[in-house]
N, CA, C and O atoms as a DFTB+ gen file, in Angstrom:
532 C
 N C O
     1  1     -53.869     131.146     -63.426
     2  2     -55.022     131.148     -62.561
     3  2     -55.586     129.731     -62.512
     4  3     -55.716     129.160     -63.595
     5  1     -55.940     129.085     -61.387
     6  2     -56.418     127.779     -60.971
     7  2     -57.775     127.654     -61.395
     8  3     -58.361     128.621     -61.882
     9  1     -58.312     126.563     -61.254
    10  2     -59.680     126.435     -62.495
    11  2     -60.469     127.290     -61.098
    12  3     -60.901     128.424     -61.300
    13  1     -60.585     126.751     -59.925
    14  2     -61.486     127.229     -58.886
    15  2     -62.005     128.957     -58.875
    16  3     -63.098     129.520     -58.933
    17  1     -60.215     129.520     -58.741
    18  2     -60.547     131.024     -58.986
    19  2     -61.295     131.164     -60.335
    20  3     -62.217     131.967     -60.479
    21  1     -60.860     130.352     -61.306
    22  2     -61.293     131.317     -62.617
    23  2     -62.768     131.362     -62.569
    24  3     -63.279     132.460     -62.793
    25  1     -63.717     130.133     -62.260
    26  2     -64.834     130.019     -62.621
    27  2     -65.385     130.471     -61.240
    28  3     -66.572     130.144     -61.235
    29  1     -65.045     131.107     -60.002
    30  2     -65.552     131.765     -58.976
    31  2     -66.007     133.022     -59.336
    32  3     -67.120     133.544     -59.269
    33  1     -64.387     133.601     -59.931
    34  2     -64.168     134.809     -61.033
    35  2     -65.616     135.039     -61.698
    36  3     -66.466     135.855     -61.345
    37  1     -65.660     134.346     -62.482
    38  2     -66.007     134.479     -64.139
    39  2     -67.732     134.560     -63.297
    40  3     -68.375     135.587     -63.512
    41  1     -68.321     133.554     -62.461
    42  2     -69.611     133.504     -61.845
    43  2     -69.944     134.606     -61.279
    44  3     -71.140     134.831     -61.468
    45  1     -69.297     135.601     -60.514
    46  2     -69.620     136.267     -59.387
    47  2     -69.930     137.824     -60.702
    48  3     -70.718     138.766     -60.634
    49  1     -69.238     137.571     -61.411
    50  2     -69.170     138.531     -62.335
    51  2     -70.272     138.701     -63.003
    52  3     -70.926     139.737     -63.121
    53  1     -70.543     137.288     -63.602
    54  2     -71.699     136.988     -64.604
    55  2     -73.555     136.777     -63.728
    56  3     -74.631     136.699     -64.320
    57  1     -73.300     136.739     -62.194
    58  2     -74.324     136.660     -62.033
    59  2     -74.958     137.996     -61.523
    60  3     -76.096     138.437     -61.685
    61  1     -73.346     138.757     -60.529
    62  2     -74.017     140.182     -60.656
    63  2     -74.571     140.846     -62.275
    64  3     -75.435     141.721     -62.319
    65  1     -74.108     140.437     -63.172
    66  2     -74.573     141.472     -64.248
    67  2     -76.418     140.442     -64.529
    68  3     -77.453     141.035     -64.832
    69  1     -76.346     139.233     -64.363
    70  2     -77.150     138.817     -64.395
    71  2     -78.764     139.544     -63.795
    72  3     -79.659     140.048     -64.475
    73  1     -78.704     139.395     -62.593
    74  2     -79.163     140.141     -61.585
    75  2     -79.496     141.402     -61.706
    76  3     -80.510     141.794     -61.129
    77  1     -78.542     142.484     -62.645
    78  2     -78.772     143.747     -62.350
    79  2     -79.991     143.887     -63.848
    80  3     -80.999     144.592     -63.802
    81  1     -79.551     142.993     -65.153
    82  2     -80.262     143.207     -65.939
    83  2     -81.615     142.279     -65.973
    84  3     -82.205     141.944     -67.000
    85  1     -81.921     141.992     -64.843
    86  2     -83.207     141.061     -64.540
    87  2     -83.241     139.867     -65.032
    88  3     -84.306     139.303     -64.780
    89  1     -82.306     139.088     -65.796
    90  2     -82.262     137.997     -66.849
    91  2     -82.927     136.916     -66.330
    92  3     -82.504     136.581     -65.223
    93  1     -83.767     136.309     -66.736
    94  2     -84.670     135.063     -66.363
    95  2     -84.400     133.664     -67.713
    96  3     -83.783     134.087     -68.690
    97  1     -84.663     132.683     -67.762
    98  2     -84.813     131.973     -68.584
    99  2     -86.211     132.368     -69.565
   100  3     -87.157     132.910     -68.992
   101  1     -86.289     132.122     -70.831
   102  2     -87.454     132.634     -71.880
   103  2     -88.335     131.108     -71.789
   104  3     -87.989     129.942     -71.602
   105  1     -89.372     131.654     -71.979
   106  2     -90.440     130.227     -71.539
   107  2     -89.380     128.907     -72.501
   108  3     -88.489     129.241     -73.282
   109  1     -89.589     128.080     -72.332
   110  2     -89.246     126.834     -72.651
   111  2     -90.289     125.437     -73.149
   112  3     -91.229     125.109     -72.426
   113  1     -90.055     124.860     -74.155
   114  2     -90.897     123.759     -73.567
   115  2     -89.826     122.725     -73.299
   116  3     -88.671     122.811     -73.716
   117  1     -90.411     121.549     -72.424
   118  2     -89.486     120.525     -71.943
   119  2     -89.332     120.780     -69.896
   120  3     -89.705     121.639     -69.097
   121  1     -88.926     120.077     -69.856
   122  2     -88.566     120.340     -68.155
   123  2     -87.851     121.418     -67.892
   124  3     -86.778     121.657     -68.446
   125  1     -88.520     122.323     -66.819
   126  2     -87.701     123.306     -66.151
   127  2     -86.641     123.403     -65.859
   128  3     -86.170     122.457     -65.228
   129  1     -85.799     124.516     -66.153
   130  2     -84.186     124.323     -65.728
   131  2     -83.572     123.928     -64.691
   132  3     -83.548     124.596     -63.658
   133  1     -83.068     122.938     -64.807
   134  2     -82.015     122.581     -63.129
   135  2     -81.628     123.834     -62.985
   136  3     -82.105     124.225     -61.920
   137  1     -80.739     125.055     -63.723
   138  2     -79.454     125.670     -63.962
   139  2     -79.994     126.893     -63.942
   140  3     -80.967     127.075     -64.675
   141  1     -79.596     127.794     -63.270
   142  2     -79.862     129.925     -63.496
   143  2     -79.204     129.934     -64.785
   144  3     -78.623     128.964     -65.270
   145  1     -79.330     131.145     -65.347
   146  2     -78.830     131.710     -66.364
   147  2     -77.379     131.806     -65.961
   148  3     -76.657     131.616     -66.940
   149  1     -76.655     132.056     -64.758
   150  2     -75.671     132.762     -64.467
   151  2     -74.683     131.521     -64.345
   152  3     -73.465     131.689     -64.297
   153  1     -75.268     130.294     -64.300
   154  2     -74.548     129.062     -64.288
   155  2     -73.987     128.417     -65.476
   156  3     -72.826     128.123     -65.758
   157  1     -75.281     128.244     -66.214
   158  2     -75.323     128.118     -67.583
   159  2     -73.638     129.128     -68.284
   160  3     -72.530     128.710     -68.621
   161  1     -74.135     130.288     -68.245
   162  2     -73.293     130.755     -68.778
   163  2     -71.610     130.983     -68.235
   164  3     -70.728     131.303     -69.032
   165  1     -71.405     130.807     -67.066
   166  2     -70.416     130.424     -66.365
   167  2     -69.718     129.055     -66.943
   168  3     -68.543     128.860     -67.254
   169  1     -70.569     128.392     -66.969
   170  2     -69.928     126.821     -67.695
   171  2     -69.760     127.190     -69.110
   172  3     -68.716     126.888     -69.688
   173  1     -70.831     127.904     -69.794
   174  2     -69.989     127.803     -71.452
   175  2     -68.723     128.710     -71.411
   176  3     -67.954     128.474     -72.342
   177  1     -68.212     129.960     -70.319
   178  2     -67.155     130.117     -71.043
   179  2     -66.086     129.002     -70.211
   180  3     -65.409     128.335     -70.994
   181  1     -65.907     128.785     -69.092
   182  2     -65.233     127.874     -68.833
   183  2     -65.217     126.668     -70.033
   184  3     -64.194     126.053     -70.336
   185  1     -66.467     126.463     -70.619
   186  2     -65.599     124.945     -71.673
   187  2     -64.757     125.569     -72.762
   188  3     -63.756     124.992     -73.185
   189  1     -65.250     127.023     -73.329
   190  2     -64.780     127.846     -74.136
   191  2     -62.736     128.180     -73.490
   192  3     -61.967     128.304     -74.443
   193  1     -62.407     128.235     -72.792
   194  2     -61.069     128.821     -71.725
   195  2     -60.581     127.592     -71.699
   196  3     -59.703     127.541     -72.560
   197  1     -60.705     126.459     -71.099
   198  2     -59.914     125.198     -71.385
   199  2     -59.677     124.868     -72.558
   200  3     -59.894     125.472     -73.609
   201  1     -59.088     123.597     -72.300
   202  2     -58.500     122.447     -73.498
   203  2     -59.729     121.491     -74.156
   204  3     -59.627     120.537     -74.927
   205  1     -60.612     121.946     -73.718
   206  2     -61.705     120.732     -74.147
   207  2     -61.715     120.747     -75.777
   208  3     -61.385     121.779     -76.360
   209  1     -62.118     119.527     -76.535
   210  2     -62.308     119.281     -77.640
   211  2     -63.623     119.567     -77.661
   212  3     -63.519     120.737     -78.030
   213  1     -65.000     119.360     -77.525
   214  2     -66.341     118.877     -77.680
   215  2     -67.063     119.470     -76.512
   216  3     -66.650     119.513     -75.354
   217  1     -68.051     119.863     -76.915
   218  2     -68.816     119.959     -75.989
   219  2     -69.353     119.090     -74.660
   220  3     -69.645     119.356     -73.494
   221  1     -69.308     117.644     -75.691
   222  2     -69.511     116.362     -74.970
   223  2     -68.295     116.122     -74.223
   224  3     -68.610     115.504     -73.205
   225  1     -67.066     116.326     -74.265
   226  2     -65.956     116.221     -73.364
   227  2     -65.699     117.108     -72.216
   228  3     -65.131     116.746     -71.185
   229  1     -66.394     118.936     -72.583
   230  2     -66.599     119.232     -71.410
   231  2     -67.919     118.994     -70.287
   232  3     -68.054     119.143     -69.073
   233  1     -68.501     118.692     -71.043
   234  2     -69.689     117.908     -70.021
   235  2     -68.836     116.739     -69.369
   236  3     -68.870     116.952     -68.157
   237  1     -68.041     115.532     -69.640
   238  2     -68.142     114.817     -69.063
   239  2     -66.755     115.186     -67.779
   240  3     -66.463     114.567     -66.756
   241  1     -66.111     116.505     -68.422
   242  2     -65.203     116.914     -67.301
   243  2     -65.996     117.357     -66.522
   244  3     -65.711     116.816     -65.454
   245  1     -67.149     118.265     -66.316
   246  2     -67.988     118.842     -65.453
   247  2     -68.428     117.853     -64.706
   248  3     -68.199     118.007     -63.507
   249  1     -69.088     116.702     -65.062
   250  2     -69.841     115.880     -64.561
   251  2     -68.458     115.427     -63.538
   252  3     -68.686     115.321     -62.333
   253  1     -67.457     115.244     -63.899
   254  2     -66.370     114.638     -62.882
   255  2     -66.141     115.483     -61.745
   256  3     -66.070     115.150     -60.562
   257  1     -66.024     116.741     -62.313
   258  2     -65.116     118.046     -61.422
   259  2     -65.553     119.112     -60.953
   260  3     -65.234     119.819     -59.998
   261  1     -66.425     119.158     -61.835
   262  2     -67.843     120.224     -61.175
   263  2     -69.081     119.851     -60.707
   264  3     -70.003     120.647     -60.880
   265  1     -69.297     118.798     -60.144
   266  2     -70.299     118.416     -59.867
   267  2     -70.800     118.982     -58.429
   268  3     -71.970     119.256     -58.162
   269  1     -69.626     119.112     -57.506
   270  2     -69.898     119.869     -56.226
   271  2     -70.509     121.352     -56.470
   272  3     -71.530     121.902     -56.060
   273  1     -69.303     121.818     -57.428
   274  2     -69.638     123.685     -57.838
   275  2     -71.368     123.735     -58.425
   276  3     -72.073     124.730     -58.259
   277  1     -71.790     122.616     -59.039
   278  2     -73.116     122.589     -59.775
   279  2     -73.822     121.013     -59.423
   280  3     -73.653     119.955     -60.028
   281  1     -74.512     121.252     -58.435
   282  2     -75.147     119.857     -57.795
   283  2     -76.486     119.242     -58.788
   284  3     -76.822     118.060     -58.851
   285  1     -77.075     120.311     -59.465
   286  2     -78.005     120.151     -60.433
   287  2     -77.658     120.276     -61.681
   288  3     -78.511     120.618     -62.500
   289  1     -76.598     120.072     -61.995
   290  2     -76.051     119.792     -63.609
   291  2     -76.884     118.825     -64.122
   292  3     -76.783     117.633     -63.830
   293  1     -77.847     119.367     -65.005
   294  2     -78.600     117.970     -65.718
   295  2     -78.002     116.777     -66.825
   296  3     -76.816     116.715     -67.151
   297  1     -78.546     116.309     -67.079
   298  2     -78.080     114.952     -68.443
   299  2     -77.770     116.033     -69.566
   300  3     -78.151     117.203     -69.571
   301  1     -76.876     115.284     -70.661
   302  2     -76.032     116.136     -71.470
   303  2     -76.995     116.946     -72.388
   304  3     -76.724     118.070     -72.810
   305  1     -78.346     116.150     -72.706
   306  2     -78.785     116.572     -73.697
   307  2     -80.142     118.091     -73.412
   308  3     -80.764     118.800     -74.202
   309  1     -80.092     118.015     -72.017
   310  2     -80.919     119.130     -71.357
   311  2     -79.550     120.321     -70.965
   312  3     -79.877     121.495     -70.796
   313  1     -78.324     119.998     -70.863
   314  2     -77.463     120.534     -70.869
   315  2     -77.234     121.653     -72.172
   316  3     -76.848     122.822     -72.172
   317  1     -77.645     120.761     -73.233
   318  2     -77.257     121.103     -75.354
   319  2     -78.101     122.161     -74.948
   320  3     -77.828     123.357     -75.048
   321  1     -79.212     121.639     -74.452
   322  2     -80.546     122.775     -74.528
   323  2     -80.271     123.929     -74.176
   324  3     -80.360     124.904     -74.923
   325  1     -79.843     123.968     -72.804
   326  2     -79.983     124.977     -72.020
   327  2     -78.470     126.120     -72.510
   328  3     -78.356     127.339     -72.380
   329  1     -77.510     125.107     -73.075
   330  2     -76.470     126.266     -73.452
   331  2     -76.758     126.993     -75.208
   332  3     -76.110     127.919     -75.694
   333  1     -77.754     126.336     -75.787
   334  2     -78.323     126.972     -76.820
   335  2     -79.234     128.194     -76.603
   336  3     -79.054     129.297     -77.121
   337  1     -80.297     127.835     -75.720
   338  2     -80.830     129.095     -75.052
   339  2     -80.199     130.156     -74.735
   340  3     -80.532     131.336     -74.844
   341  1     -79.083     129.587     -74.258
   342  2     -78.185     131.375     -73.346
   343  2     -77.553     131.760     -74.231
   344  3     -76.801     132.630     -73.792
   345  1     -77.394     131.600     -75.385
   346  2     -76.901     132.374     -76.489
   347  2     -76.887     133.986     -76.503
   348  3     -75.923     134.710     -76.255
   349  1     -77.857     134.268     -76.762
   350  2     -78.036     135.904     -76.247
   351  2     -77.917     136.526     -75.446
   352  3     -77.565     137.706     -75.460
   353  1     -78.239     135.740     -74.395
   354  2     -77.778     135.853     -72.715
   355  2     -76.122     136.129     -72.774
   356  3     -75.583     137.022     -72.120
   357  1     -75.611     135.471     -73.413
   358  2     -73.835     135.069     -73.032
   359  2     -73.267     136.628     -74.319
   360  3     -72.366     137.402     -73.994
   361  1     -74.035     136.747     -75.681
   362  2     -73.614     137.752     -76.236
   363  2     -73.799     139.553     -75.668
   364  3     -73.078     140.508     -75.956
   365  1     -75.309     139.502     -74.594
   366  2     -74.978     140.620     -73.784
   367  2     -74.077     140.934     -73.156
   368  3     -73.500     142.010     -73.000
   369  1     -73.872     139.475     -72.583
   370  2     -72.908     139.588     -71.166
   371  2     -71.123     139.884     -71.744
   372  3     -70.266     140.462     -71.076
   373  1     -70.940     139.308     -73.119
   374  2     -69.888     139.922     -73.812
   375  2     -69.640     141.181     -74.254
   376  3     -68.629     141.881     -74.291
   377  1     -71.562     141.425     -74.814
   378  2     -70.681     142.854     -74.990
   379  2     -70.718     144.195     -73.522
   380  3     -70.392     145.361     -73.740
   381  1     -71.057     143.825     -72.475
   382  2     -71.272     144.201     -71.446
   383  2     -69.650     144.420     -70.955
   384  3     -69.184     145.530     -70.695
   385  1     -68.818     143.035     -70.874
   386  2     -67.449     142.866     -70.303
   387  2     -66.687     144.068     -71.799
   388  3     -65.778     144.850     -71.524
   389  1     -67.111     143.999     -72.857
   390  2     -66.155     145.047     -73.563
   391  2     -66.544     146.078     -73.468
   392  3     -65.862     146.575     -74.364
   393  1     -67.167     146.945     -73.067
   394  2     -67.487     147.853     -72.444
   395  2     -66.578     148.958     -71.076
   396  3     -66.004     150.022     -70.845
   397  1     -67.169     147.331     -70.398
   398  2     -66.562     147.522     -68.556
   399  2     -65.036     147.602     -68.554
   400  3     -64.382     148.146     -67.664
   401  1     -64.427     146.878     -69.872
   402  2     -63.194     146.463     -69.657
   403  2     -62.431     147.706     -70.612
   404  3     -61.213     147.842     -70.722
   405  1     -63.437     148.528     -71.236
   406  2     -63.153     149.468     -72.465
   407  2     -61.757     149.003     -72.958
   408  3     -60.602     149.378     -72.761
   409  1     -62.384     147.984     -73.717
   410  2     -61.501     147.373     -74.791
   411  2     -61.230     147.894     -75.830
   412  3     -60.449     147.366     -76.622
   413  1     -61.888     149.187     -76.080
   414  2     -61.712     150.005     -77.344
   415  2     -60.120     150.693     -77.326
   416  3     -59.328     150.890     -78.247
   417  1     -60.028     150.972     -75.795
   418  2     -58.739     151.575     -75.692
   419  2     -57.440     150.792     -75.590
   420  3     -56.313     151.272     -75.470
   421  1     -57.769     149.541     -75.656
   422  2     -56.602     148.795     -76.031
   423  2     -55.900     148.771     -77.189
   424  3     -56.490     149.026     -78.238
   425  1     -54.399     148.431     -77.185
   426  2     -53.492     148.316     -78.903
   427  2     -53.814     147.082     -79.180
   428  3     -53.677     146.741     -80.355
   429  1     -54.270     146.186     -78.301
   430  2     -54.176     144.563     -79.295
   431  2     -55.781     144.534     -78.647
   432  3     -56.368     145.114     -77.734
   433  1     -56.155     143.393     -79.796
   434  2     -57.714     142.612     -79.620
   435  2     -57.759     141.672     -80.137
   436  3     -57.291     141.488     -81.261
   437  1     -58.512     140.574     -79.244
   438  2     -58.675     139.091     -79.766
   439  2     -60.344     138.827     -80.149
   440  3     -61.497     138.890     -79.723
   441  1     -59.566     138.518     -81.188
   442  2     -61.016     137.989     -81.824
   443  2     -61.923     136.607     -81.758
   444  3     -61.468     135.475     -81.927
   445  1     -63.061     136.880     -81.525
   446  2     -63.699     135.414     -81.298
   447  2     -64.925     135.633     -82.009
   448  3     -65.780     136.518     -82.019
   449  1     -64.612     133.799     -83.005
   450  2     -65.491     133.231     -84.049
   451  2     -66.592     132.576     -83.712
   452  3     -66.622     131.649     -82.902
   453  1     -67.394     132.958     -84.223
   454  2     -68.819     132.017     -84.588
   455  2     -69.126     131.811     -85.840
   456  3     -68.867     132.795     -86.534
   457  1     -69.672     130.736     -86.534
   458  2     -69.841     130.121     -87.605
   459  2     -71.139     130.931     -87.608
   460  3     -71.774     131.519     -86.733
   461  1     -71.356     130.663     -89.448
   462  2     -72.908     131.305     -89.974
   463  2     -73.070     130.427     -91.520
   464  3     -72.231     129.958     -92.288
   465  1     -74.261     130.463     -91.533
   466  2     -74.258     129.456     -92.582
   467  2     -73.932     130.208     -93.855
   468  3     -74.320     131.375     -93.915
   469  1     -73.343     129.753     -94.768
   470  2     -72.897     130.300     -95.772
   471  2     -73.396     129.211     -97.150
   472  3     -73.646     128.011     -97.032
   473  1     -73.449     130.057     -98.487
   474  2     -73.777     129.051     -99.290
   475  2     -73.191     128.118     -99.678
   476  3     -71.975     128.183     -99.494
   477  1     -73.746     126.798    -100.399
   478  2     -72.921     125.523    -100.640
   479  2     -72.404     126.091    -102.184
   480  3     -72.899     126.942    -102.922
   481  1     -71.290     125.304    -102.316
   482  2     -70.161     125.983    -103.160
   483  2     -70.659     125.403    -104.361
   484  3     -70.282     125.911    -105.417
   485  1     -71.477     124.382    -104.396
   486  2     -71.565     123.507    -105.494
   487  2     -72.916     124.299    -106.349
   488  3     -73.251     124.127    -107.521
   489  1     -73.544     125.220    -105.299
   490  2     -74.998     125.867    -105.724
   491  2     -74.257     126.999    -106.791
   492  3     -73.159     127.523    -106.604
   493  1     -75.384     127.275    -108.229
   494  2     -74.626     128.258    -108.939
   495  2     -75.653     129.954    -108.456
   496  3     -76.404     130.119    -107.494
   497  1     -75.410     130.583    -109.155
   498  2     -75.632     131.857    -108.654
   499  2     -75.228     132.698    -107.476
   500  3     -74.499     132.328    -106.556
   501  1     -75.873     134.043    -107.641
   502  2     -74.707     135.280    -107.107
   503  2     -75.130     135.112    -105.572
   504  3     -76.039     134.490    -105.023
   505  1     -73.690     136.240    -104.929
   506  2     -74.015     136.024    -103.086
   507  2     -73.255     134.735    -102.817
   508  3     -72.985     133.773    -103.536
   509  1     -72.977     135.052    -101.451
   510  2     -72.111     134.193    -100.899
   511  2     -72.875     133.382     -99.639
   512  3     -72.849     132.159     -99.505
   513  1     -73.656     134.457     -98.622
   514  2     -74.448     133.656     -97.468
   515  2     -75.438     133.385     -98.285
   516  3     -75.651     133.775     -99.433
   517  1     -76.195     132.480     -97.395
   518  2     -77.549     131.511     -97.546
   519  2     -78.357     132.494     -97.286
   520  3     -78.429     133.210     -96.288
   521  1     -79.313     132.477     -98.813
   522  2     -80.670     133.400     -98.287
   523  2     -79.992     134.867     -98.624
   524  3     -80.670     135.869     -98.397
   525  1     -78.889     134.979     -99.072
   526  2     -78.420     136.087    -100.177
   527  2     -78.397     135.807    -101.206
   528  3     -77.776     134.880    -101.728
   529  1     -79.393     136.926    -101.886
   530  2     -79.785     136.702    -104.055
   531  2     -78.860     137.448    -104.858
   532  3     -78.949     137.425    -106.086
């Protein structure tokens, strides 16, 4: 699939569900969003689906290649912002697609990681996460 379809795909998808569950941005401080929710999150899985190393490398592919698809793509660091915010936004919308896609009834499943802080190895006492006694 060509990058165009995928992220036409992946948008039309993410903004109807957007839309149906009313999703707005949560107050903020700092400047108002260039970006909908449905954009935002359109671009993190696209950097997530490519080859990108860094976050900062898919920004600067966006800034090259998506700049037509997203005319208000802000500077990188209102960018950090705004894809930290949609965090919860992007974990509905996941577990929404396993659902729709009833992934339960599948034989294979791929798994996808997120880090959590865990304790430093050098600290003594019991428990393994941070903020477990």
């Amino acid at each position: 699939m060509d990058l165009d379809t995928f992220l036409t795909t992946v948008y039309v998808m993410i903004d109807d569900y957007c839309k149906a569950e009313h999703m707005i941005w949560a107050k903020m401080s700092g400047p108002t969003p260039s970006l909908t929710i449905s954009e935002v999150l359109s671009l993190v899985l696209l950097s997530r689906w490519n080859r990108f190393s860094s976050d900062r490398d898919f920004y600067r592919f966006a800034e090259r290649h998506l700049r037509t698809a997203f005319p208000t793509l802000p500077n990188y660091s209102q960018f950090n912002r705004l894809m930290g915010a949609s965090g919860n936004c992007l974990n509905r919308f996941n577990q929404f697609l396993l659902v729709s896609m009833q992934v339960q009834a599948c034989v294979y499943e791929a798994l996808d990681t997120m880090g959590c802080a865990t304790r430093n190895s050098k600290r003594r006492g019991e428990g393994w996460l941070a903020g477990d006694s």
